[in-house]
SEMAR-530704 format. One line per field, with one value per residue (C-alpha): chain; x, y, z. Coordinates in Angstrom, 3 decimals, padded with zeros to 6 digits. Layout:
! residues N
chain (A,...)
xx (X,...)
yy (Y,...)
zz (Z,...)
! end
This chain:
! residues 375
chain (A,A,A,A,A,A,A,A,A,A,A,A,A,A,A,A,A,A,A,A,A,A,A,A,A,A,A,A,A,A,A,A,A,A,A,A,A,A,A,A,A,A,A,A,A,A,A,A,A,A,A,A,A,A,A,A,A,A,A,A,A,A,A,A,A,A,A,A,A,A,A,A,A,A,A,A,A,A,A,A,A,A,A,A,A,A,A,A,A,A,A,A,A,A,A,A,A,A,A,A,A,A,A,A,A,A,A,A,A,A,A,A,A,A,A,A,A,A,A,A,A,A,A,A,A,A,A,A,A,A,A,A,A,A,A,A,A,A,A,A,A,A,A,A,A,A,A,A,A,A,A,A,A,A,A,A,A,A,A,A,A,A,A,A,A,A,A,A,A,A,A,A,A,A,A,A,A,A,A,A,A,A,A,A,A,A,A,A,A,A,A,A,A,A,A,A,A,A,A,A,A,A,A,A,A,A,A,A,A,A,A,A,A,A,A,A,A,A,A,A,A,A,A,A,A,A,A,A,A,A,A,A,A,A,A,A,A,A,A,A,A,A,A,A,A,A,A,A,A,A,A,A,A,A,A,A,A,A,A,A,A,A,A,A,A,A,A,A,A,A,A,A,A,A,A,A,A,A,A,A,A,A,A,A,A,A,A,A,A,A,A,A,A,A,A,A,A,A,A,A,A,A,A,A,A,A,A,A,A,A,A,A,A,A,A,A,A,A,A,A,A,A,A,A,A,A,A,A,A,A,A,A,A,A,A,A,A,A,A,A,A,A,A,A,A,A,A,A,A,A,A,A,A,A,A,A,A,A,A,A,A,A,A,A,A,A,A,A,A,A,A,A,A,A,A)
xx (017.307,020.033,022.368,025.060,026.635,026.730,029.815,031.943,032.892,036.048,037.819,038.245,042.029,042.067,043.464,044.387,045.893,049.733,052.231,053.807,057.045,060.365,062.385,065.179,062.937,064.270,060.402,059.102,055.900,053.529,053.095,050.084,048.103,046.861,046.505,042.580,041.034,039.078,035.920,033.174,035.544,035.425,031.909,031.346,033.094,031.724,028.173,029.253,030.732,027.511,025.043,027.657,027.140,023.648,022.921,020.463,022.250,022.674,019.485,019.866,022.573,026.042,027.751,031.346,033.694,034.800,038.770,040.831,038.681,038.537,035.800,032.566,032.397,029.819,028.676,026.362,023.714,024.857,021.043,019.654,023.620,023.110,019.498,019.705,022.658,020.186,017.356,019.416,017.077,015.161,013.549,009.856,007.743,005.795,003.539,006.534,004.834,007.802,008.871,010.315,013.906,013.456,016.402,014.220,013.012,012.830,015.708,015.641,012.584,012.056,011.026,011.292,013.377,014.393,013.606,010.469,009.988,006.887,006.177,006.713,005.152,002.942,001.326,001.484,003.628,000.689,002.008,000.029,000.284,-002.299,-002.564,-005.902,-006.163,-009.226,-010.777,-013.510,-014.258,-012.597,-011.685,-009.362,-007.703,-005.152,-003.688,-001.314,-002.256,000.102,-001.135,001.926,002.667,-000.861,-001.060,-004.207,-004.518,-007.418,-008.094,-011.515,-012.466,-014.830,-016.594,-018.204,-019.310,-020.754,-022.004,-020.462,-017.960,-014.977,-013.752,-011.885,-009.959,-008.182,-005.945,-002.505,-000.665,-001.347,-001.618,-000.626,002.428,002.990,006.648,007.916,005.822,004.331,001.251,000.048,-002.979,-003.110,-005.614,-008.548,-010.021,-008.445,-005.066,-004.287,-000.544,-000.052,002.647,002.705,005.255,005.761,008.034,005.808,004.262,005.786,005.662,004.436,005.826,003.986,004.746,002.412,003.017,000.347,001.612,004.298,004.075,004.156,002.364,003.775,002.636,003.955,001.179,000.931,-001.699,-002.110,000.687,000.146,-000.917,-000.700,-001.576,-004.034,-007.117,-008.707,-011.861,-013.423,-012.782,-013.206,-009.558,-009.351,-006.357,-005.749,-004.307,-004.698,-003.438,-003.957,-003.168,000.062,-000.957,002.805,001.975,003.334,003.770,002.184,-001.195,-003.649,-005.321,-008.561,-008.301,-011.380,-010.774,-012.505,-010.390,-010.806,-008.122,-008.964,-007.869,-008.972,-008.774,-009.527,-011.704,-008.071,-006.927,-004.919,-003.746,-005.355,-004.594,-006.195,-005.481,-008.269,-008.125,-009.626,-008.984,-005.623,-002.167,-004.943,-002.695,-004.193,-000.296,001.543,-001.490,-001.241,-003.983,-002.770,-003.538,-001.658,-001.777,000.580,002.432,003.058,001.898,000.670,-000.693,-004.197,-006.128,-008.740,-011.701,-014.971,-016.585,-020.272,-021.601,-023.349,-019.470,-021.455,-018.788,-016.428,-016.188,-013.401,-013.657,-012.815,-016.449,-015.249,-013.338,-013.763,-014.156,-017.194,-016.552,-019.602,-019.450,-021.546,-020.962,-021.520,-019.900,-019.001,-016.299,-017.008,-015.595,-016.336,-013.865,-014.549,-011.157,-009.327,-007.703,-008.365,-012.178,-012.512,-015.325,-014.577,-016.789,-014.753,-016.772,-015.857,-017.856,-017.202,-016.916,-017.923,-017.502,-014.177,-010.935,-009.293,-007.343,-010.123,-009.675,-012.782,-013.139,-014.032,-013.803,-012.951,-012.897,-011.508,-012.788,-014.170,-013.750,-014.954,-012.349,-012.852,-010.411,-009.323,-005.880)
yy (-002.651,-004.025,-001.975,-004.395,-007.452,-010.398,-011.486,-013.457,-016.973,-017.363,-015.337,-018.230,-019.744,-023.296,-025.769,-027.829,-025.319,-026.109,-023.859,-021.933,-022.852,-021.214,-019.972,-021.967,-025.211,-027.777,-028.240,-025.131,-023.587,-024.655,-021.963,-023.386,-023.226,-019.670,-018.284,-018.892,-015.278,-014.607,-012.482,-013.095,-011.333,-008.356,-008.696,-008.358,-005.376,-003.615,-004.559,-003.024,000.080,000.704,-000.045,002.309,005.394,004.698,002.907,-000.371,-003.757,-005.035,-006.764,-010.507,-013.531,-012.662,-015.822,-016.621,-016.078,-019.208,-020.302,-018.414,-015.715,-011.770,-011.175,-009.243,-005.514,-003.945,-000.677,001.923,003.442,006.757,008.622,006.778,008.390,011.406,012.016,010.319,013.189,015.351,014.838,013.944,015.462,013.175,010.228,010.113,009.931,012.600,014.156,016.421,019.458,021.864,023.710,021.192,021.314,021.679,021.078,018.956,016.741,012.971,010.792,006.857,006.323,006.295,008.965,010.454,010.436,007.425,004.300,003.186,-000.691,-002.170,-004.002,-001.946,-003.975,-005.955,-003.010,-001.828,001.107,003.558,006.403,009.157,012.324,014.632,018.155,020.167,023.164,025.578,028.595,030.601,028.837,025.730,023.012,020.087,017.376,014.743,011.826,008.994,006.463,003.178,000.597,-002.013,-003.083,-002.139,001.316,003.800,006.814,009.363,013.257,015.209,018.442,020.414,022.795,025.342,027.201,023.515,022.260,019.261,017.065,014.552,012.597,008.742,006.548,003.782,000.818,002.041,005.205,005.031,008.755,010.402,012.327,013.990,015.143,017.829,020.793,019.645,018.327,016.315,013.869,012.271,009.582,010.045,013.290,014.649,016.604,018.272,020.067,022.449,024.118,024.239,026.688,024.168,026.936,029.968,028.581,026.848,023.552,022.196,018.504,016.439,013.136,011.177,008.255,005.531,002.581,000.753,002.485,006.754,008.306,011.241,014.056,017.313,019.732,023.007,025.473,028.598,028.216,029.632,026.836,027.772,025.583,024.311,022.013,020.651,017.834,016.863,019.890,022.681,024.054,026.230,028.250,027.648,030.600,030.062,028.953,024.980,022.858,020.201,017.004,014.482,011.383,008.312,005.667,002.945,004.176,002.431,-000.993,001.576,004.592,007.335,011.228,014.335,016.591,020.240,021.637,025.506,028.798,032.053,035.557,037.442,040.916,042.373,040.742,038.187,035.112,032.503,028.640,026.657,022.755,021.095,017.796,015.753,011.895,011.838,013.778,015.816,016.458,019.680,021.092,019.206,018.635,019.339,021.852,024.820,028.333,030.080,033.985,035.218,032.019,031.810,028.730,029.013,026.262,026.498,024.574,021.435,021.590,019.528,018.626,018.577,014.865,016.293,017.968,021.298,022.975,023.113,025.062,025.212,022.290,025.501,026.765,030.274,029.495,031.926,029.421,028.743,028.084,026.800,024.958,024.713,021.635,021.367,018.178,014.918,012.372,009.192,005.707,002.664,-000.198,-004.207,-006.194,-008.461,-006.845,-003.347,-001.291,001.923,004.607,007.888,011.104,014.412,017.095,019.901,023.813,026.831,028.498,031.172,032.354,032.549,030.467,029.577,032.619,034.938,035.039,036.072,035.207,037.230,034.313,030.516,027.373,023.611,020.418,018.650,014.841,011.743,009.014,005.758,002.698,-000.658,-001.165)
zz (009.582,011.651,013.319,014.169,012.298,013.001,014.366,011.947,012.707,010.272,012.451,015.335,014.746,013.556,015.948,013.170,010.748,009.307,010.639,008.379,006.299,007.702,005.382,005.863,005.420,002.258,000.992,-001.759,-001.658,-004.258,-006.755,-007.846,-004.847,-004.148,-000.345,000.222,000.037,003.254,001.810,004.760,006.957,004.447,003.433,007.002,007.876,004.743,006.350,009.572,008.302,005.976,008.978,011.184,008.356,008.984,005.214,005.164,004.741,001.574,-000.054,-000.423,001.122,000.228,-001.747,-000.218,-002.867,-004.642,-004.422,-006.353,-006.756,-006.056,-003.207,-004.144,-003.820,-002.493,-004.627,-002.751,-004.731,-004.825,-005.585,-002.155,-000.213,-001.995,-000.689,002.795,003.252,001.829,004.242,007.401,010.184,013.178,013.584,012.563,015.941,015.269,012.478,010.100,008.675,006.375,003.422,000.749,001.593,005.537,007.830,010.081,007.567,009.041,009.219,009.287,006.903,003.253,001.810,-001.953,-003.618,-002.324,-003.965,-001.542,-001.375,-002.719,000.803,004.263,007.843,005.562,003.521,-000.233,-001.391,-002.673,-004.789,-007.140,-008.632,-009.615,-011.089,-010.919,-013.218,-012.466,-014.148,-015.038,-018.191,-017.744,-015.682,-015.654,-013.903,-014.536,-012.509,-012.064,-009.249,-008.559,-006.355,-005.938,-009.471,-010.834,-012.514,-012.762,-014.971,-015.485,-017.032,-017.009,-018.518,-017.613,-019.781,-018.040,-021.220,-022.909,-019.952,-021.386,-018.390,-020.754,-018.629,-019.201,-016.677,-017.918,-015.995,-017.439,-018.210,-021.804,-023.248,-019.996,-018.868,-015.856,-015.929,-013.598,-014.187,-016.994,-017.985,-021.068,-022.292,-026.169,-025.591,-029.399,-029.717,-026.637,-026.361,-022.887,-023.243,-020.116,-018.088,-014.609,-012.595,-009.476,-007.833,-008.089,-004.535,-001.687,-001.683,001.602,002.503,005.402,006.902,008.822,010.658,010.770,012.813,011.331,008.233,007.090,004.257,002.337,000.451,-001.095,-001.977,-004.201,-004.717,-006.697,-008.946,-012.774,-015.478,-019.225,-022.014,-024.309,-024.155,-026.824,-026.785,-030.209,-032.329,-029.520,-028.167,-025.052,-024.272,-020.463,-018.681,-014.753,-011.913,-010.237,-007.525,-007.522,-005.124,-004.898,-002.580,-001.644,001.512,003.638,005.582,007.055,005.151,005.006,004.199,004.255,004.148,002.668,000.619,-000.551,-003.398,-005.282,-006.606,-006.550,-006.337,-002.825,-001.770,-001.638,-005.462,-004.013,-005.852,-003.677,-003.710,-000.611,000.574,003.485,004.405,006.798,007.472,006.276,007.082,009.429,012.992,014.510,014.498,011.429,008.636,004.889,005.479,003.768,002.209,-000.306,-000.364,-003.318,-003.576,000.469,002.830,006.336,008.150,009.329,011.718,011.786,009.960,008.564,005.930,004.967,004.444,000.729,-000.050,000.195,002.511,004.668,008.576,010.828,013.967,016.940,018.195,016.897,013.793,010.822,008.098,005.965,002.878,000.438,-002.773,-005.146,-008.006,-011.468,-012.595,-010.138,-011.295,-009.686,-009.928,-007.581,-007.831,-006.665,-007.140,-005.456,-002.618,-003.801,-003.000,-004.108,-003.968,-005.414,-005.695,-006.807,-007.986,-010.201,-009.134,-007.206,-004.099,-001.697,001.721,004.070,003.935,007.402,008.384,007.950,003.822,001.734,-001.552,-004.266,-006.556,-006.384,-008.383,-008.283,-006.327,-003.219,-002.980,-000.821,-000.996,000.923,000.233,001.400,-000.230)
! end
């Protein structure tokens, strides 16, 4: 983005030009002849007063106006106004960790919901949405991944009672909807309609930057889900809670991180909702690493993984956390294309053991997942 404009050359006086007529002189002026509009000089000043209110330039070569002709106005978007007023906080140096809504949110990059450009220092926009639903009885998950132009969608059910896993990914969104706290899948014998109250839990937003580019992502856990499920001729009533996962940005070419996402109850009957990470959006102050007690965030420190995905303990020598998981069901999906590699593992199970922040589970279900990618 530049700052400044460039300095407009019409606005050097012609040596040449024709004095004007005075009015006492015999000759008329031609009414035919229209005085020449001037619109680089106001094409440039509209650049410079955008750039000055701290808007981008406009996209493309402005055309001079043609002779006899109005000049071109220049109409701001008012969604990307409305939300860079919106999120006017500082510059993005640093790791952001924050409530959705945050005063210090970062300023000067794009974030949603601002349109975010396919291309940023050379890398491809990434963007996906994913909502994890996990019970006693049942499990599911359903996703939306966009890669630049192409488009992935998936869903998997798991059916604790069956011992049966459903699962289908496909290279479009065909059959899948995931709308604003709501859920839904209509792809053959499979119907997935659920409701999901995004703002029974705070939604924690982090920005990461990773060179010339930032990742994104808005994360959710423990909120209630309520719906129905239905595979073949078998319909489940869902009544639960799940996890909300919003991303989006530029990071790295390759990619590799470990991710934990559950719910659960605790010794003291807490609603519990729990997001560990590690490999991406993992700072040791401003991570996505999160755990829910009764709908409330609190940030909680580094932590690893198990290579097997059996568990997860806290980094610090004297950390509280050892959680264990036990799976049932694996989703897995490797990929070979062009410029896209992909290897996937996300298990479906349950867990045991202590949450960072000293919280003991009396119960807990939902996912651990190996991700590595070169996109």
């Amino acid at each position: 983005m530049h700052a400044h404009a460039p300095t407009p050359t019409h606005a050097r006086p012609r040596a040449h030009a024709r004095p004007p007529l005075r009015p006492s002189a015999p000759t008329r002026p031609r009414a035919h002849a229209p005085t020449r509009p001037r619109p680089p000089a106001r094409c440039a000043h509209a650049r410079a007063g955008r750039a000055g209110a701290g808007h981008p330039p406009t996209r493309g070569r402005e055309r001079p106006a043609r002779r006899g002709t109005r000049a071109p106005r220049h109409a701001p978007a008012p969604a990307r106004v409305r939300s860079r007023r919106q999120t006017a906080g500082v510059p993005l140096t640093t790791p952001h960790r924050g409530l959705l809504g945050a005063a210090d949110r970062p300023s000067g990059v794009a974030l949603p919901p601002d349109r975010l450009p396919l291309l940023l220092a050379g890398r491809v926009r990434k963007r996906w949405r994913y909502v994890g639903a996990y019970g006693p009885e049942l499990s599911v998950c359903v996703g939306l991944v966009r890669i630049g132009p192409l488009t992935q969608s998936f869903w998997a059910v798991w059916d604790r009672g069956e011992g049966r896993l459903s699962e289908r990914t496909r290279p479009r969104a065909a059959g899948v909807s995931l709308e604003p706290g709501r859920v839904r899948v209509a792809d053959g014998a499979v119907r997935i309609d659920l409701e999901v109250d995004e703002d029974a839990a705070d939604a924690v937003e982090t920005v990461t930057p990773y060179g010339p580019g930032h990742a994104w992502t808005l994360k959710r856990a423990g909120v209630p889900v309520r719906g129905t499920v239905r595979v073949g001729d078998r319909e489940h009533a869902f009544d639960g809670a799940g996890v909300v996962d919003d991303s989006a940005g530029w990071p790295p070419r390759h990619t590799s991180w470990r991710w934990s996402a559950g719910v659960g109850v605790d010794e003291r009957g807490r609603s519990i909702g729990w997001n560990l990470v590690d490999g991406i959006h993992d700072d040791e102050a401003a991570s996505e690493r999160s755990v829910w007690v009764d709908g409330r965030a609190a940030h909680v420190g580094p932590v690893r993984f198990a290579r097997d995905l059996s568990g997860v303990r806290s980094v610090a020598p004297d950390g509280l956390v050892d959680l264990a998981f036990r799976a049932e069901a694996t989703r897995a999906r490797r990929d070979r294309l062009v410029v896209v590699r992909s290897s996937y593992e996300q298990p479906f199970g349950t867990f045991a053991g202590t949450l960072p922040g000293g919280v003991t589970l009396a119960e807990g279900f939902g996912v651990m997942e190996r991700h590595d990618a070169v996109w």
